[in-house]
C-alpha positions, 0 to 999 in steps of 0.5 A: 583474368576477369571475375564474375559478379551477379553477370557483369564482368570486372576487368583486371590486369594481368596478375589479377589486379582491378582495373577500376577501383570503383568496381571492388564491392564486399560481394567481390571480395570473397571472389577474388580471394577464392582465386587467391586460395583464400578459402573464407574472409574471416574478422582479421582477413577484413581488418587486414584488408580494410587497413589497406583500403583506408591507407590506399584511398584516404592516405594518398595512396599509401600501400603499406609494406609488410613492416607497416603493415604488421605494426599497424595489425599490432595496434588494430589486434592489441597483440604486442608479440604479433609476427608476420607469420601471423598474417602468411597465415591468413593470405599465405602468397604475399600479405600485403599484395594479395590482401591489397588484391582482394581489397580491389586495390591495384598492383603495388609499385614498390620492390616489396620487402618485408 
């Protein structure tokens, strides 16, 4: 399922995934997420995806789980009560798949759970 950005074509996987991370541009992002059911990328959509950019790309790789991922959002929103519902909310199929999505990052290797 490619997407369509100002008449080029990005490829992805089968799930939707980049192929190439040096396709994955702001201006896609919100592509990507309306695909997803991610009607509009707010502040904390950003921070969440930024995190899993940063981790992926300077952190040799790292795809952060659910755990990992809400300690780090804890830390970035100084919200100590924070849950993972929090962040179902802002991407409601998969958190840290579908945010790593939108994020132009690839499909995640690992067996997931939370």
């Amino acid at each position: 399922m490619p997407y369509e950005l100002n008449g080029k074509t990005i490829e992805t996987d089968a799930n939707g995934f980049l192929l190439n991370l040096d396709d994955w541009s702001e201006e896609l992002a919100p592509i990507i997420a309306q695909a997803e059911d991610v009607p509009e990328l707010t502040e904390k959509h950003w921070d969440v995806i930024n995190y899993l950019r940063d981790q992926y790309i300077n952190n040799g790789g790292n795809q952060p789980n659910m755990r990992n991922l809400v300690k780090a959002m804890k830390e970035v929103w100084d919200d100590s009560s924070l849950e993972a519902k929090a962040l179902y909310a802002l991407f409601p199929h998969n958190p840290d798949k579908e945010a790593s999505k939108i994020g132009g990052l690839p499909d995640t290797k690992r067996k997931g759970g939370y």
